[in-house]
C-alpha positions in Angstrom: 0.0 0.0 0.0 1.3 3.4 -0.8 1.8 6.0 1.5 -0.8 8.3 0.2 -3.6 5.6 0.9 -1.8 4.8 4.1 -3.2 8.1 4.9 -6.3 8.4 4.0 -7.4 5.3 5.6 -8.9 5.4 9.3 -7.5 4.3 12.0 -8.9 1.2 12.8 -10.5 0.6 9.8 -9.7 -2.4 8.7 -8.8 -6.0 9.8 -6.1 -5.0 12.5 -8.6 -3.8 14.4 -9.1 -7.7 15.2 -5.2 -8.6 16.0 -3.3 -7.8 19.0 -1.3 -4.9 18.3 2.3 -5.8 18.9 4.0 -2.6 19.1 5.3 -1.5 22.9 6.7 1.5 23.6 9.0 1.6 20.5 8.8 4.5 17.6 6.2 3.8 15.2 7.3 3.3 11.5 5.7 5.6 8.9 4.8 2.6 7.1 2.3 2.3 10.2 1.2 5.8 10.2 -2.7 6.6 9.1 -5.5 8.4 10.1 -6.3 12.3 10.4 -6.6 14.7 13.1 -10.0 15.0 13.4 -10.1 11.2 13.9 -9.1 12.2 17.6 -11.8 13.7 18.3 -13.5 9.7 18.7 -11.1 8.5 21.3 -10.9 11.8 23.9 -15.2 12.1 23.6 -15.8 8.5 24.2 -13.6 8.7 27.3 -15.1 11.8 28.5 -19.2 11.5 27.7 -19.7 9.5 31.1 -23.0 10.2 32.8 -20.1 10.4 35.9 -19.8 13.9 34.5 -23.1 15.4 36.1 -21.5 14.3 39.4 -19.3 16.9 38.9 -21.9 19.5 39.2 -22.4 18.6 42.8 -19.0 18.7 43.7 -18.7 22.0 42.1 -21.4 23.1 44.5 -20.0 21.4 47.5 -17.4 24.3 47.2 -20.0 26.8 48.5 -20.0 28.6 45.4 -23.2 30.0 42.8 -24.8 28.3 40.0 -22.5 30.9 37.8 -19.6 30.6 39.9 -19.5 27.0 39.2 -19.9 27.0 35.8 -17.0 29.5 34.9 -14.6 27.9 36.9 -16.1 24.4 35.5 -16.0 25.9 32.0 -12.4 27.5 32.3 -11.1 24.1 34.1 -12.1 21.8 31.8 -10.9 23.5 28.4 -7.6 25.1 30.0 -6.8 21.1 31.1 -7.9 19.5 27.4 -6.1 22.4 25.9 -3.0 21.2 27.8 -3.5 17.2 26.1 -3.9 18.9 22.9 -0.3 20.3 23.6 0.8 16.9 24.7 -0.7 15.2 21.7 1.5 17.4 19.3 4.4 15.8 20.8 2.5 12.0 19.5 2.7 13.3 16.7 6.5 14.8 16.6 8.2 11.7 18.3 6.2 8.5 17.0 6.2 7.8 20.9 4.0 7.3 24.0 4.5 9.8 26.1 6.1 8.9 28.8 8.6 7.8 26.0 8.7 11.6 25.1 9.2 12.5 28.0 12.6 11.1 28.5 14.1 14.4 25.9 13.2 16.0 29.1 14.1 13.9 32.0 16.8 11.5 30.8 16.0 8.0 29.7 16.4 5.9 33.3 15.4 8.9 35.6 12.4 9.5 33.7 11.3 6.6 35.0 10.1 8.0 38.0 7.3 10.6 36.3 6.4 7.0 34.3 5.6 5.1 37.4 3.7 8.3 38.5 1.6 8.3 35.2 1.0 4.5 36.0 -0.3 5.1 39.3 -2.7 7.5 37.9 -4.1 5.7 35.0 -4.5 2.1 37.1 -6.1 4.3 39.4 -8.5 6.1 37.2 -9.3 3.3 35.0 -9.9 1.1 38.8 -12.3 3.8 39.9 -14.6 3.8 36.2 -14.5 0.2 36.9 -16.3 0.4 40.3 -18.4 3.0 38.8 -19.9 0.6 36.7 -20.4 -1.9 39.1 -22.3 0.0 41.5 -24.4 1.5 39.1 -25.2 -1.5 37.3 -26.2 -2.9 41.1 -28.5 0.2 41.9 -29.9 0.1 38.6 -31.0 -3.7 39.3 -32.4 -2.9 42.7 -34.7 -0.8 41.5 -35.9 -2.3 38.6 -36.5 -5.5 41.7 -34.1 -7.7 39.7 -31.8 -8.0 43.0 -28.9 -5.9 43.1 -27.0 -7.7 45.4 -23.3 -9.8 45.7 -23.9 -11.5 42.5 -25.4 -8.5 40.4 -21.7 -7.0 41.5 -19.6 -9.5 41.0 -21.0 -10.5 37.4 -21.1 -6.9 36.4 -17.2 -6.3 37.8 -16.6 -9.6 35.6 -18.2 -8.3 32.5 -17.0 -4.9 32.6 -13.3 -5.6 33.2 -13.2 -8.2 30.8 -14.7 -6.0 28.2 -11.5 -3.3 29.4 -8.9 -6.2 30.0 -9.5 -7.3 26.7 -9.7 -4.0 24.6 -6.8 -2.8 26.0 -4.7 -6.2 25.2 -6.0 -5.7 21.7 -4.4 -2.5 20.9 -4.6 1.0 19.3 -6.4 0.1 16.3 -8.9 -1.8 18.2 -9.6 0.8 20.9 -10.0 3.6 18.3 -13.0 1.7 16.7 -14.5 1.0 20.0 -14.3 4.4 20.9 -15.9 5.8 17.9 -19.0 3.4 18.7 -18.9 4.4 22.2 -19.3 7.8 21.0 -22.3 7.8 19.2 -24.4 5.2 21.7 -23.6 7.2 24.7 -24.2 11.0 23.3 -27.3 9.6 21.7 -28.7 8.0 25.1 -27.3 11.0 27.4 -29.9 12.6 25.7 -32.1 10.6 26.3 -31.0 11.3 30.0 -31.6 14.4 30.0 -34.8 15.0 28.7 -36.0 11.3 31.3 -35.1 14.2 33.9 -35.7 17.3 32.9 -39.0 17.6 35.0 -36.8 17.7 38.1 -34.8 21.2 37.5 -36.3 24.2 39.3 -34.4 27.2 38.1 -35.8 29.2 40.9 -34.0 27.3 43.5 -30.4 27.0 41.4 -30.3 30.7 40.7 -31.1 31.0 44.6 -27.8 29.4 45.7 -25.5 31.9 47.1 -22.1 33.3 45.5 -18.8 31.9 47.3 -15.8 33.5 47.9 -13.1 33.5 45.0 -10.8 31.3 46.7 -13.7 28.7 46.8 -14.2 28.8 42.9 -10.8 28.7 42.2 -11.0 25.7 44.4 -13.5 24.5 42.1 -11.2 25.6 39.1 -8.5 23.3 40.7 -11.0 20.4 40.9 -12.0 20.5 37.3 -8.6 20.6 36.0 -7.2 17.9 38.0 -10.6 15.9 37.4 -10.4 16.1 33.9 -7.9 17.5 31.4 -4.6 17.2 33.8 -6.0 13.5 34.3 -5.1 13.1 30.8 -2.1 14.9 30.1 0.2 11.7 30.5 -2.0 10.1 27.9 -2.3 12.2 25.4 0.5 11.7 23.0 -0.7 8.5 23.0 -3.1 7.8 20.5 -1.7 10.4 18.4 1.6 8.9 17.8 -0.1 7.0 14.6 -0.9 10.0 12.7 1.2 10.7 9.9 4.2 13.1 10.6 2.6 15.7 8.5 -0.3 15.9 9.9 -1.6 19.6 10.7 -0.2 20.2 14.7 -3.4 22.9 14.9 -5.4 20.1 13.8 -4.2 17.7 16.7 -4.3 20.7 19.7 -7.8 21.4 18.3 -9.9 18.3 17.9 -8.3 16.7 20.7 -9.2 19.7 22.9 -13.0 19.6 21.6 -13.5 15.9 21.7 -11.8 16.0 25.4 -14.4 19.2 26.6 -17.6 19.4 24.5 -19.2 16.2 27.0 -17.9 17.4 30.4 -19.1 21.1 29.5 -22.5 20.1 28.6 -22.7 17.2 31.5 -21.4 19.4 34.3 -24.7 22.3 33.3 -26.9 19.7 33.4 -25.5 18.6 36.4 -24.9 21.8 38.7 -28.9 22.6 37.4 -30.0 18.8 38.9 -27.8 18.9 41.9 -28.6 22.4 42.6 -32.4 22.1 42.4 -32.4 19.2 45.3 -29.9 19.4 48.2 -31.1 15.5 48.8 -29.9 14.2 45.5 -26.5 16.8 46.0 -25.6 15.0 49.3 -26.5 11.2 47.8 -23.9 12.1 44.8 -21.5 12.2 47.4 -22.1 8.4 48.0 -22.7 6.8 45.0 -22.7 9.2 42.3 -24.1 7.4 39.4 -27.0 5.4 41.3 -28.0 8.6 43.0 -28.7 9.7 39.5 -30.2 6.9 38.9 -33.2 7.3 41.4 -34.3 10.7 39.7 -35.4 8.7 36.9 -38.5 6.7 35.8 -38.0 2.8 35.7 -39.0 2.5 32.2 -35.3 5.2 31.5 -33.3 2.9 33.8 -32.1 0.0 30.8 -31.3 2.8 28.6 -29.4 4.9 31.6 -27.3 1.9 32.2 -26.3 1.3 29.3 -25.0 4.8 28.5 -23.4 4.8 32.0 -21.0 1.9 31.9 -20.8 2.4 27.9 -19.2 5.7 29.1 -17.5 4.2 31.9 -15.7 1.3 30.1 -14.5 4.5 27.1 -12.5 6.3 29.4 -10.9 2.8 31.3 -10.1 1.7 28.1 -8.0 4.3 27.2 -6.9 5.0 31.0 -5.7 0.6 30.5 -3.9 1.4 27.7 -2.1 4.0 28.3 -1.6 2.8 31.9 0.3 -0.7 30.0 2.5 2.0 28.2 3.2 3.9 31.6 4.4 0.6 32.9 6.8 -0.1 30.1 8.3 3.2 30.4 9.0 2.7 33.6 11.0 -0.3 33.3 9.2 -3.5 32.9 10.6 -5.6 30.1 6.9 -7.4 28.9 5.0 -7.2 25.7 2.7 -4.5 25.8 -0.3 -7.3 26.5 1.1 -8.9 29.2 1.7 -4.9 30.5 -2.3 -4.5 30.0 -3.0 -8.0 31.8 -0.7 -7.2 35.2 -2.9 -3.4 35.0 -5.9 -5.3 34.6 -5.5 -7.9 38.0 -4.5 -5.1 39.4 -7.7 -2.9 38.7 -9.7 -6.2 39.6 -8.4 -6.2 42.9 -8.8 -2.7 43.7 -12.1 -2.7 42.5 -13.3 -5.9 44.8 -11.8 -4.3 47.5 -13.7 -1.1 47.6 -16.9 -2.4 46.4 -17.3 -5.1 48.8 -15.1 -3.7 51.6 -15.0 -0.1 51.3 -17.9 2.2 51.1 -18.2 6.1 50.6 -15.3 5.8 48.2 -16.1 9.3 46.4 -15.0 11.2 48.8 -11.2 9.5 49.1 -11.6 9.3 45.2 -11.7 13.5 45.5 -8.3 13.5 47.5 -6.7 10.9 45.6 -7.2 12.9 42.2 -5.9 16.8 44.2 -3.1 14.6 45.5 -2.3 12.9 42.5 -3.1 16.0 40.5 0.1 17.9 41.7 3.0 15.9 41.0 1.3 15.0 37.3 0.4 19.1 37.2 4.6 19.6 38.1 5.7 16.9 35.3 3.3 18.6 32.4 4.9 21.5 33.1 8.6 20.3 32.8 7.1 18.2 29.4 5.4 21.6 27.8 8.2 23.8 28.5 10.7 21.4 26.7 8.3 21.0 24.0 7.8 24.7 23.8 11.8 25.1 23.5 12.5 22.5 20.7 12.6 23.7 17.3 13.3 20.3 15.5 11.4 16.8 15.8 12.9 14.4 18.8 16.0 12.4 17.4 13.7 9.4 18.3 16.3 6.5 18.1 18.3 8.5 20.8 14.9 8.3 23.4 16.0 5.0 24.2 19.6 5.5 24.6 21.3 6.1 27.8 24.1 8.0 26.5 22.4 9.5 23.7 21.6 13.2 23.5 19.1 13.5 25.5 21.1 12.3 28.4 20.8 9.1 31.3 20.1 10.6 35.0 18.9 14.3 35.1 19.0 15.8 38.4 17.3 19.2 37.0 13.9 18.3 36.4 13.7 15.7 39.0 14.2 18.6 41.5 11.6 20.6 39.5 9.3 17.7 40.1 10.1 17.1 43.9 9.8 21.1 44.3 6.7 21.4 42.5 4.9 19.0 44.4 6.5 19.8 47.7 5.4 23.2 47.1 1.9 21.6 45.9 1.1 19.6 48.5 1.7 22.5 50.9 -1.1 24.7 49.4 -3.4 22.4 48.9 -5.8 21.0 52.1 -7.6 17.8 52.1 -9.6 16.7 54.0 -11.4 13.4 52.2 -9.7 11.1 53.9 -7.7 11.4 57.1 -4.5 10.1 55.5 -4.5 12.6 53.1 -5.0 15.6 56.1 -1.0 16.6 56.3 -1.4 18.5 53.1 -1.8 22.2 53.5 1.7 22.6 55.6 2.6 25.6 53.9 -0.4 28.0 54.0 0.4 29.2 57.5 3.5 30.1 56.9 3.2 31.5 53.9 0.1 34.1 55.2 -2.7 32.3 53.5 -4.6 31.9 56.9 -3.5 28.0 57.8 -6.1 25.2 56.9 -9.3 27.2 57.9 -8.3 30.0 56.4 -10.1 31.8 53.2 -7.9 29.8 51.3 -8.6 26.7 52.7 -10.2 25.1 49.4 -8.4 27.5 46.8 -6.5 24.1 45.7 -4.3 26.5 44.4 -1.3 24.0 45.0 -2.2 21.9 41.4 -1.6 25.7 39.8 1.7 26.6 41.8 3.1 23.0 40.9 2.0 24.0 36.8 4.3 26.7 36.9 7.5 25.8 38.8 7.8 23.2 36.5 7.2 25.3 33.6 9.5 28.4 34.5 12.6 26.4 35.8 12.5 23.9 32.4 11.7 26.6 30.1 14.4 29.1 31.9 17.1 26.6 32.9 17.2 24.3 30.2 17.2 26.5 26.7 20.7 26.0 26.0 20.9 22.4 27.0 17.7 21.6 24.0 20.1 24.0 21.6 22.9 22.1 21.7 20.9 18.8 21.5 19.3 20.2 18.1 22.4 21.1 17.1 23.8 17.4 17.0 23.1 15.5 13.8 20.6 13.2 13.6 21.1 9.3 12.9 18.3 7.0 11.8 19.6 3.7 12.9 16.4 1.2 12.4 17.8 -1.6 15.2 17.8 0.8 17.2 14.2 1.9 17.0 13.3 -2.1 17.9 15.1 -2.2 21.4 13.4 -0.3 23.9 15.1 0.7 27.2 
């Protein structure tokens, strides 16, 4: 096939889709390269059109902050932190790479490992918690329709879903990109259903009624959204858009990757602060069980169809999250094939998810501390990654990412500090109190004048923000001559090496 046709053909869209994809963490071949931009827009909306996204609305609120409030910081959150994977993505499609493969031109080839296992920590957590998601809400549903939502509704539904993400993500790429597109159009189709099954329950009068908060409350909020969506993505990106050809339009891939990530989330969350603001009973139930609370605002004839869309939507985004998690674990060392990688992410999502649906209740709530805690060392590293991406001038010499004692260096001590500062510096601004493990954060705004934990800046978050930048300014100012001289070294395209991973 000639390259031309390579091109036009779309991803996934023909019989590969059906074989494991055997490629690892290694530079993809332009012989392999196909699909458009626009194609991206499938992946980052399937991922992102889950019915968990009206929760959001509640949490937004919980920040004791106006109908208006919440939906500028949500809008500004969730666009600022797509915009960012957009970014990300345009390094896919530079290097031929995953990302945390990418990442190495930064951090060095073996001390980049640590920002991998990092990534993989995130993504077998996210992909853990859409898991449980769908288990719960596939019990509630059950209850209520009297079919017994019990042990065995659970444990059947936990099988089902995780094989369906187990065995997606062992697949591969091609695979994943036409599940995502299906996803897509099933879910946006029944959300609407959703939302018209519940529109009877809004009451405008009582949503506009809801007080304003202070600004350090919606920024807060601002932090919540980012971290919640966008900056939970950002180690992902590059991803999925490592297969598009290498002259592929960069606007094209910060732009549809940006809409596809944001247009779901923006139109759940209204919906959702208008539902969670009209009833402070179903607000406070979200809390618990997010996805069965919104559940029991809906007739029982609505429920299939509601279930459905909600672990279709649910099973998109810990598809990608397995995935990219499998590539994470590479990066960071483990010398597997890229299935076995997705297998060892899959027993360990299992686990978690058994544990906290049989075992640990009220999980929402942890989940909320887990993603600001999470949130500021990955906020710190996407930083470090944009600034060296905003430095470089040329593609990556993509051979030499998996060479010690290529250019782009072995052990970096620079943007390891940037990392341990940023989130030392995070984790002080930043209180939590979801879980009691999780209340030492927040050291810093005594000293520092902010008025300590129960201060007006209690919930500002503003720690995910602080972590952004450190990283940003030190790579961007510190490291400018070191990316010169690297561009300035010529370039050798040695094949073998391409094949042997570090």
């Amino acid at each position: 096939m000639t390259t031309s046709s390579t091109e036009r053909r779309p991803a996934g869209a023909d019989a590969s889709a059906l074989r494991v994809e055997t490629n690892g963490i290694e530079v993809i071949p332009d012989e392999q390269r196909h699909g458009r931009p626009w194609q991206l827009f499938w992946p980052w909306f399937g991922s992102n059109v889950s019915i968990f996204g009206l929760a959001y609305g509640s949490y937004a609120l919980g920040f004791g902050i106006s109908f208006w409030q919440a939906l500028l910081a949500g809008v500004l959150g969730i666009v600022v932190s797509f915009l960012l994977c957009g970014l990300v993505a345009v390094a896919g499609k530079r290097g031929s790479a995953p990302t945390l493969v990418l990442s190495r031109a930064a951090f060095g080839v073996r001390s980049n490992r640590v920002p991998a296992l990092l990534s993989w920590v995130l993504t077998v957590g996210w992909e853990t918690v859409l898991v449980i998601l769908a288990t719960l809400a596939t019990s509630t549903v059950f209850d209520r329709l009297g079919w017994g939502g019990g042990t065995t509704t659970k444990v059947v539904a936990m099988i089902v879903v995780a094989v369906l993400t187990v065995g997606a993500g062992v697949f591969g790429f091609d695979l994943i990109m036409r599940l995502q597109a299906v996803i897509t159009v099933v879910t946006a189709a029944l959300t609407v259903v959703y939302i018209v099954a519940v529109a009877g329950k809004i009451h405008w009068h009582t949503v506009s009624s809801i007080p304003s908060g202070s600004a350090q409350h919606m920024l807060g909020a601002l932090a919540l959204f980012m971290t919640g969506f966008g900056l939970g993505w950002v180690n992902a990106a590059a991803d999925y858009s490592r297969y598009l050809p290498r002259r592929s339009s960069g606007r094209g891939v910060v732009g549809w990757t940006t809409l596809g990530g944001a247009v779901a989330p923006i139109a759940l969350l209204v919906f959702g602060l208008l539902l969670a603001g009209s009833s402070p009973k179903l607000n406070a139930a979200i809390g618990l069980d997010p996805i069965g609370a919104l559940a029991t605002e809906l007739p029982k004839g609505a429920l299939v169809p509601f279930l459905i869309v909600a672990v279709l939507g649910l099973i998109g985004g810990a598809v990608l999250d397995i995935y990219s998690s499998g590539l994470s674990l590479l990066a960071a060392g483990l010398r597997v094939p890229r299935p076995a990688a997705a297998l060892i992410d899959g027993l360990v999502m299992v686990a978690g998810t058994i544990y906290v649906v049989f075992h640990a209740p009220n999980f929402s709530y942890q989940f909320q501390g887990l993603l600001i805690t999470l949130g500021v060392p990955i906020a710190a590293w996407c930083g470090i990654f944009l600034a060296d991406l905003a430095l470089r001038r040329r593609d990556y010499a993509e051979a030499e990412l998996f060479l010690p004692r290529g250019r782009y260096g072995d052990v970096r001590v620079l943007p390891l500090v940037a990392l341990a500062v940023g989130t030392a510096l995070g984790w002080g601004l930043v209180v939590n109190t979801y879980a009691s493990w999780l209340t030492w954060q927040g050291y810093l705004l005594s000293p520092f004048g902010l008025g300590g934990k129960t201060g007006s800046w209690e919930y500002a978050n503003i720690g995910v923000l602080v972590a952004f930048v450190i990283g940003f300014l030190v790579t961007f100012l510190a490291d400018r001559q070191r990316v010169r001289r690297q561009e300035s070294l010529p370039v050798e395209q040695n094949v073998g090496l391409l094949k042997t991973p570090a």
